[in-house]
Steps between C-alpha positions, in 0.01 A plus 500: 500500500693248710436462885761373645446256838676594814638182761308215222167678690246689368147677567198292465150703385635698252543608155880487338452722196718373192558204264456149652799362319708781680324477831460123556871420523569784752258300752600256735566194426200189557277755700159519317221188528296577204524679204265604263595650180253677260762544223449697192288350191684606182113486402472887361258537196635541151210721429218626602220298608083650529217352630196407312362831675824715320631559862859428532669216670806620722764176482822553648707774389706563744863552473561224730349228305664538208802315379683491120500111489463189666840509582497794692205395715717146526816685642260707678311214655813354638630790640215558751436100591889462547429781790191347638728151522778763720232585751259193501520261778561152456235430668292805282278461199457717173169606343506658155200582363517585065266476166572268226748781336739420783424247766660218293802656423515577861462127575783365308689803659435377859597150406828580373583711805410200734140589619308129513092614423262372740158610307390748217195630630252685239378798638097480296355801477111536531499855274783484305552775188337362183677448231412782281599402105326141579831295333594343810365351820389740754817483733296437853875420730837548603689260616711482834846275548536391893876386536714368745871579493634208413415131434663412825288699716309293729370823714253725387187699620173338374207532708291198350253449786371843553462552138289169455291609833433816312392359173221306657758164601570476131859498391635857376500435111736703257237713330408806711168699419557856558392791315715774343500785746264745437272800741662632776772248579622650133786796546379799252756812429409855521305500164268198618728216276622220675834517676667214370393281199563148645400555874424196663198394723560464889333178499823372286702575700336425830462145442832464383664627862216338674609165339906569471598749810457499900424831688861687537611335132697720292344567151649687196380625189783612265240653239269686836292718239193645726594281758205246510759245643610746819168594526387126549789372733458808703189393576546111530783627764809386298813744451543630138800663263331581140737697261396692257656704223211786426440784676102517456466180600743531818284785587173319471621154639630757851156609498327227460610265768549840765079425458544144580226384803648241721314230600275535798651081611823623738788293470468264850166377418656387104524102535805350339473360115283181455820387296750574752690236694391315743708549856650154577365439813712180708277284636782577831268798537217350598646352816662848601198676437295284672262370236618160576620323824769268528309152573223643219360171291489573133282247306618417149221546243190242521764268622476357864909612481568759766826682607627696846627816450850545654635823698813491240240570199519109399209315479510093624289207341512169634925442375480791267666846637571834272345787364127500380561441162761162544263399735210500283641379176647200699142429692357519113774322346562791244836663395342822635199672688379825564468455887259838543288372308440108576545503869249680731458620851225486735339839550374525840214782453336326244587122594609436121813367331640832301788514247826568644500724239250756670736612792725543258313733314423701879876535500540600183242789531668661815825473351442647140308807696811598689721460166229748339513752763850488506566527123267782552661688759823421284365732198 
């Protein structure tokens, strides 16, 4: 079932029940930040499989993961990522997340339509299924494809800092230790079976928007399932589309993130990204918000170099006149200079020589809480 958009708009937080390669192309054009696509395997069992205990193993039978050849799943493949390319941003990034039936195939697939691969992160898993007939390794991952749009892009959401302050200040590596999901974060049917054969753990997916999306992000999920991704960026505050073509699991996914518990941190009192952009703050500023007087002597470095700020925002050593970066660099007799940094004012209170750089940093603080309140107030 096709749902067609009305005005290139549509309704965030919801479930569009159908097939993805239908869907996706009905959606507006370069309006979702981050995708992330659970596709199916083509892994079904040929046969049955028992544990050593003669209880059965449930693989995936499902009609949905089943395909007549490789070059089904192919045209298959293609179909769905040419729609996630319609309604990706260019500044937007893909996450695809597949076993070692698929996820290469996938690869070259994403290649060919454009996608540039920034990582291939492998998802470890601390209790994976054992391999039951002992003639191959016990398969103990999945692994996930982060892509950009194209090799061009220069823009993308990566949040590098916070995830390094949350891994104890060490770098975010690509192997992620997460265990399957299991107890009561595990979706069971009427009859006490799980839901859904390949549901995912939150964790997966929270660090993934934590490290890829802002607050107020839009995030899809062409293959939704039970909903584990609207679930998560319901709670992480971002808006979400998933689509999903079953009925049992549109049910379950509604019902599942209806349950969702918002976090008790409102909005106003959320500080911006480590990662984000610093405000550009003129060193003009200073003079008009008082921080600095005109007549102020700024002291270059260790040097016995100083220089008289002017009312016009210039700043005057001995023949020298400009802004406080020409200034500097020609004092130092270097092709540039970093003026907040090497020349310093004299702070009254304290009777100490301080960084120029610290009253810029009082500006910048006022300033990037009124942009946060507004942007707020905006939402």
């Amino acid at each position: 079932m096709t749902r067609r958009t009305k005005n290139n708009t549509f309704q965030f937080n919801q479930v569009l029940q159908g097939d993805c390669r239908e869907i996706l192309p009905t959606l507006p054009a370069r309006s979702v930040d981050l995708i992330f696509a659970d596709p199916p395997y083509n892994l079904q069992l040929r046969s049955d499989l028992w544990r050593p205990n003669l209880t059965h193993v449930e693989g995936v039978q499902d009609n949905w993961d089943r395909f007549g050849s490789f070059a089904e799943y192919d045209r298959f493949t293609r179909e769905w990522l040419q729609g996630c390319r319609h309604v990706l941003k260019d500044t937007g990034t893909l996450w695809v997340i597949g076993s070692y039936h698929c996820i290469f195939r996938i690869g070259s697939i994403l290649q060919d339509l454009g996608f540039w691969i920034l990582n291939d992160v492998v998802w470890i898993k601390s209790n994976p299924m054992p391999n039951m007939r002992g003639t191959r390794f016990c398969n103990a991952h999945e692994t996930m494809i982060w892509a950009k749009k194209s090799e061009r892009q220069s823009r993308y959401t990566f949040h590098y800092k916070a995830l390094k302050a949350a891994n104890e200040d060490l770098q975010m590596r690509s192997d992620w230790h997460f265990p399957l999901c299991t107890g009561e974060e595990r979706l069971k049917d009427t009859e006490g079976r799980k839901a859904h054969a390949t549901q995912k753990p939150e964790a997966l997916l929270y660090r993934i928007l934590r490290g890829c999306t802002n607050p107020g992000d839009v995030v899809l999920d062409p293959f939704f399932g039970t909903g584990t991704t609207g679930a998560v960026a319901e709670r992480m505050r971002r808006k979400w589309v998933g689509i999903e073509r079953e009925n049992e699991y549109v049910d379950l996914a509604k019902r599942r993130i209806a349950r969702v518990e918002m976090p008790v941190v409102p909005d106003e009192f959320t500080p911006p990204p480590l990662d984000a952009p610093q405000l550009r703050i003129p060193f003009g500023l200073l003079l008009e918000h008082g921080l600095l007087k005109p007549g102020a002597r700024l002291q270059l470095g260790h040097t016995e170099l100083e220089a008289v700020v002017q009312e016009d925002g210039t700043v005057v050593c001995g023949n020298l006149r400009g802004s406080i970066h020409k200034v500097g660099a020609q004092c130092l007799g270097k092709p540039s200079c970093n003026g907040w940094q090497h020349w310093y004012y004299r702070e009254n209170l304290i009777g100490e020589y301080l960084p120029l750089n610290t009253l810029r940093e009082v500006i910048r603080r006022q300033m990037e809480g009124v942009l946060h309140t507004a942007t707020l107030a905006a939402k």
